[in-house]
N, C-alpha and C positions, 0 to 999 in steps of 0.2 A: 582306845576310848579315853585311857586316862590323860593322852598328849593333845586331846582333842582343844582343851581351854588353851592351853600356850601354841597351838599352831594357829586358834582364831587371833590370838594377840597379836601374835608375826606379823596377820595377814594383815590387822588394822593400822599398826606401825609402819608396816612399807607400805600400804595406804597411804596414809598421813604423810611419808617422807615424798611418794612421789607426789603427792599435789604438793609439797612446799618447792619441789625442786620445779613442776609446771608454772607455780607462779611467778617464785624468781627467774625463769627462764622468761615469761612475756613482760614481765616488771622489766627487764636489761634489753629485750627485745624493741619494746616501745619505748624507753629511756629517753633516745637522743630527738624524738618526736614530738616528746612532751617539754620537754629543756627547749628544743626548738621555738616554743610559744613564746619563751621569754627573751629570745634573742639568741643567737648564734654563737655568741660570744659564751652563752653557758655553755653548749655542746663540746667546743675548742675547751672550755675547762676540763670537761670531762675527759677528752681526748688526752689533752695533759698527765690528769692523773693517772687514766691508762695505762700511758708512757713510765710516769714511777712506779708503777707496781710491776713492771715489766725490771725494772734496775733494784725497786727493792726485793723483790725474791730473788734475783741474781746475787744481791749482794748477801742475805741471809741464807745463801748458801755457803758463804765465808767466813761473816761472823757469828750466824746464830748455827751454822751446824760445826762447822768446825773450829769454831771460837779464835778466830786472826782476824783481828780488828782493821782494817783497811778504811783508811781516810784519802786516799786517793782514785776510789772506785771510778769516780765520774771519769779519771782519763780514757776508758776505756769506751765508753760514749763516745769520746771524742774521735776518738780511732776508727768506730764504726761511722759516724757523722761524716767526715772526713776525707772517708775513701768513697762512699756515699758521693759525696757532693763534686769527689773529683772524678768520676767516670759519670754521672748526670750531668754536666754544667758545659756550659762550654770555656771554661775558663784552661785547659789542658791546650784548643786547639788555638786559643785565642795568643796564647802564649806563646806557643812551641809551635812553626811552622813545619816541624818535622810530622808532629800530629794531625795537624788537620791535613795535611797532603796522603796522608791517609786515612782519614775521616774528614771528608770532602762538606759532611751533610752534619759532622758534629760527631761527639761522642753522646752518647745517649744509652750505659748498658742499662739492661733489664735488669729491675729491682729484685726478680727473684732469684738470680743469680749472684746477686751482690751482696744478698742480706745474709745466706752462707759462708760468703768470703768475709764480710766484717765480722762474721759469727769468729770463723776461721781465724783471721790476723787477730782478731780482740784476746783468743783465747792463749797464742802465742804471745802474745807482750804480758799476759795475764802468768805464762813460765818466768818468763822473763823478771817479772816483779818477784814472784814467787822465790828462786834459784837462790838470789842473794840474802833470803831474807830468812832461810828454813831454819836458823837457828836462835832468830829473835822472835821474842814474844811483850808482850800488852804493850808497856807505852812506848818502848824500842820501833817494835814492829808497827805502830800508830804514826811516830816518827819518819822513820823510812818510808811510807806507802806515801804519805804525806808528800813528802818530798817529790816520789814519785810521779803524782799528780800535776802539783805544779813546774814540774820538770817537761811536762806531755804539754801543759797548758802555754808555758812560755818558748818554748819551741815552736808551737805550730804559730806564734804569736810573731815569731821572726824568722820564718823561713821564707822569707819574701825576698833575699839578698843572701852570694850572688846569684840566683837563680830563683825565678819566684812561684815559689809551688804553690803555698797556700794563700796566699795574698796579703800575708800579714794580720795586725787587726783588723782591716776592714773587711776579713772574713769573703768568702765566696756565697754568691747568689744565683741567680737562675737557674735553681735545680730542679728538675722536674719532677714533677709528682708521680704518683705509684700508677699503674695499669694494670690492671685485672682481666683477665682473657679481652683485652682488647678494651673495655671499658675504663676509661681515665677518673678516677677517683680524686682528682680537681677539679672538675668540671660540673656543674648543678645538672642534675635531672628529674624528672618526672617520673610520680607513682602514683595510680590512680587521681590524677590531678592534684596531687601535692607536689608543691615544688622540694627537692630535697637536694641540700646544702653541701659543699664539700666534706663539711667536718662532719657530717654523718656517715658520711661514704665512709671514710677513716675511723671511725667510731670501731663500726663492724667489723673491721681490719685489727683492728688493735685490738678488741673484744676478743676474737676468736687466737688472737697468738699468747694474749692474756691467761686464755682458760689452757691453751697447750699449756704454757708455762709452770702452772701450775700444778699441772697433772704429772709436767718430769721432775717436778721438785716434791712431788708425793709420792712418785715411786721412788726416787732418790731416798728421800727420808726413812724409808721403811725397806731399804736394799742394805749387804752387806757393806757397803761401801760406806752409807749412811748412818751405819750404828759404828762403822768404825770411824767417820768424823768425828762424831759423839761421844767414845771412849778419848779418843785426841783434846776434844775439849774440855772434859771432865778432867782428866788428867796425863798426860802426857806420857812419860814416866812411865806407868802400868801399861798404858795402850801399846809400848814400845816391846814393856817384859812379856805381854800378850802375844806379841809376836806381828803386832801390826807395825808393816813399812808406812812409818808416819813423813818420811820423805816424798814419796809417791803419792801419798793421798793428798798433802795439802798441796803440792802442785797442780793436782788434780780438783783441788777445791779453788783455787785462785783458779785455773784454767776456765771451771765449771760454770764461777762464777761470771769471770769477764767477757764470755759467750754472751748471756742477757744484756752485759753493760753494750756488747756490737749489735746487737739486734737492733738495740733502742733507740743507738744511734742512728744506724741507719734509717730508723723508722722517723726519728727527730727532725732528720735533715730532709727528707722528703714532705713531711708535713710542714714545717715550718718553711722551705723553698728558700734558707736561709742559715747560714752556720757561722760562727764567727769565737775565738777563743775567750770571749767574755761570758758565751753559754755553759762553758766547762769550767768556772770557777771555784774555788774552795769550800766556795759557802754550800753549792751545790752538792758534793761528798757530802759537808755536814747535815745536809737536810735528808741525805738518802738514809743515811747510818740513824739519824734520828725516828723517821718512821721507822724502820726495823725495831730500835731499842723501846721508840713508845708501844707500837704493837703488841711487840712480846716477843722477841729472841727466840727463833727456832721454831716457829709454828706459822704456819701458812694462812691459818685465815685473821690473825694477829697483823702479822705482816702486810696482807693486802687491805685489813681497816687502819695501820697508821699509815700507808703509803696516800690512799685517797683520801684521809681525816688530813693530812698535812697538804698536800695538793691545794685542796680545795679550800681550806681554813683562808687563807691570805689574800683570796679575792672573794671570800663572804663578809672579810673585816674591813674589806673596803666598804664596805654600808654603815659600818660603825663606825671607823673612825676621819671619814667624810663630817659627820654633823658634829663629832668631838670638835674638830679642828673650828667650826662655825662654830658654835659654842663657846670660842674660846678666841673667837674674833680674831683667827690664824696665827696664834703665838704656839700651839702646836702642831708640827708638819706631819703628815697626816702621812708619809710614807714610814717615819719613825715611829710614830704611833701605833703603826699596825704592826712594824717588827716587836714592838712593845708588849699589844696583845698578844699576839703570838709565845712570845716567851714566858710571858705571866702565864696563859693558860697549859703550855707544855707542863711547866714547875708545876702547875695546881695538881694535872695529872699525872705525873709519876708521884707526887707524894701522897694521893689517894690510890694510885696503883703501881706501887713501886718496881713490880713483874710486868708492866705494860699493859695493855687496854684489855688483853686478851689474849693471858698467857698461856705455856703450853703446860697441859694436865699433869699435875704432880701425884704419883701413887704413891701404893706402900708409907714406911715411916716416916716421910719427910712430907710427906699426906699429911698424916698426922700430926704431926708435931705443927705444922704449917696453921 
């Protein structure tokens, strides 16, 4: 009897949490229906952003769990993109008459056999990066990933000669889109006489590898494996005299990592039906590492509000700084402009939140003192 008041509280609190998790469930359900009103071209935003939270929880398993800063993350996109674009396209049979004589009708694999394999190869270049690096750390190891990156970027940039795999800069196209038990997720259809758009189809697609994602980056988080990234970032050193093989885990934390960056790719290059090594640029790393560090370093639902606050910010300031540049009778270009916005409002918010939009819970004495 006397448990009777704190077991009606329980009952009212997971109450309350399941109608907040029903609403956000028909809120993201109906999302790209309502965005639909306003043009399609919002939906593709959202689908975008999708796409980053898909790369920045991949990557905040590198630098917010196990603290190895990598600025060359987006290569591994590209790797998934890539292999993506060269088993969909026909650029393999067009080329290589050895191919199409045996692939008569085209290469055309299935995406969901592919999106494994980019999973697969991404997480192997992801050793790769890893192997040489297990002994440098912050701006060393920034350095070198760095390099990394543009190393992955300028390559696929010039392996057109002598033999032309990726087609150079002018990047490969005709890739085909995703199928779903037989349903082509490019193609428009009909529901209850609504017409419904490709980037909706891909909405759902992305949504739901979205919410996996998430779900292996929270049991990661709160697994042995997890608290021992987290002794490795804290301090190295101790995690070591503790007895953790901290060579094994951050290979296993780059590995971990650049699984997401293949997924995305692959998931990029099908949506977009278009890949080219100007998509995998430098600036790109910087924007993915950015959402992680404005989020909040190591905390997941941090992570996935700077991933889509950054997405989305840069084509909301195209309404703002459209009537600037009128305003001003076009002495300012309105694409610098918005980099401009942009930068001004990141600096605003890290110096009002210098732990990121939505950091992760601080206990105990540093609670305190906090």
């Amino acid at each position: 009897m006397l448990d009777a008041p704190g077991l009606k509280h329980d009952e009212g609190g997971q109450g309350r949490r399941f109608a907040v998790i029903a609403v956000a469930a028909l809120g993201l359900l109906l999302l790209p229906f309502v965005a639909q009103l306003a043009g399609n071209a919002w939906v593709r935003i959202i689908d975008t952003a999708l796409l980053y939270v898909l790369l920045a929880l991949g990557l905040n398993i590198v630098v917010g769990y196990a603290g190895l800063l990598d600025l060359g993350y987006i290569a591994f996109s590209a790797v998934g993109a890539y292999l993506f674009a060269l088993l969909a396209s026909p650029h393999l049979t067009d080329t290589f008459p050895a191919w199409a004589a045996h692939f008569p009708a085209g290469l055309h694999a299935a995406w969901w056999w592919v999106l494994p394999l980019g999973a697969a190869v991404a997480a192997v270049f992801g050793v790769l990066l890893g192997a040489p690096t297990l002994k440098l750390r912050g701006d060393y190891l920034a350095i070198v990933t760095l390099g990394f990156g543009e190393i992955i970027r300028v390559f696929l940039g010039n392996l057109e000669q002598p033999v032309n795999i990726t087609n150079g800069p002018r990047g490969l196209g005709q890739i085909d889109s995703l199928q779903l038990f037989g349903f082509d997720l490019g193609k428009k259809s009909t529901l209850l006489g609504l017409d419904v758009a490709p980037v909706t189809h891909y909405y759902y697609l992305f949504l739901g590898l979205v919410l996996l994602g998430i779900l292996i980056c929270h049991r990661l988080e709160h697994s042995r494996i997890g608290r021992a990234w987290m002794a490795i970032r804290e301090d190295e050193t101790a995690a070591r005299a503790m007895g953790i093989h901290t060579r094994n885990l951050k290979l296993l934390a780059f590995a971990m990592g650049a699984t997401f960056g293949g997924v995305s790719g692959v998931l990029f290059a099908a949506f977009q039906g278009f890949v080219s090594p100007e998509s995998f640029s430098l600036q790109e790393s910087v924007l993915v590492v950015a959402m992680v560090v404005l989020g909040g370093l190591g905390h997941i639902p941090g992570v996935v509000l700077g991933a889509l606050l950054l997405a989305a910010l840069p084509e909301v300031l195209r309404y703002v700084a459209g009537p600037l540049q009128a305003m001003t009778a076009g002495w300012l270009d309105a694409a610098i402009l918005r980099q401009l916005l942009i930068a001004l409002a990141m600096i605003g918010v890290m110096l009002a939140r210098p732990r990121g939009l939505w950091p992760a819970p601080v206990h105990g004495r540093a609670a305190a003192v906090g």
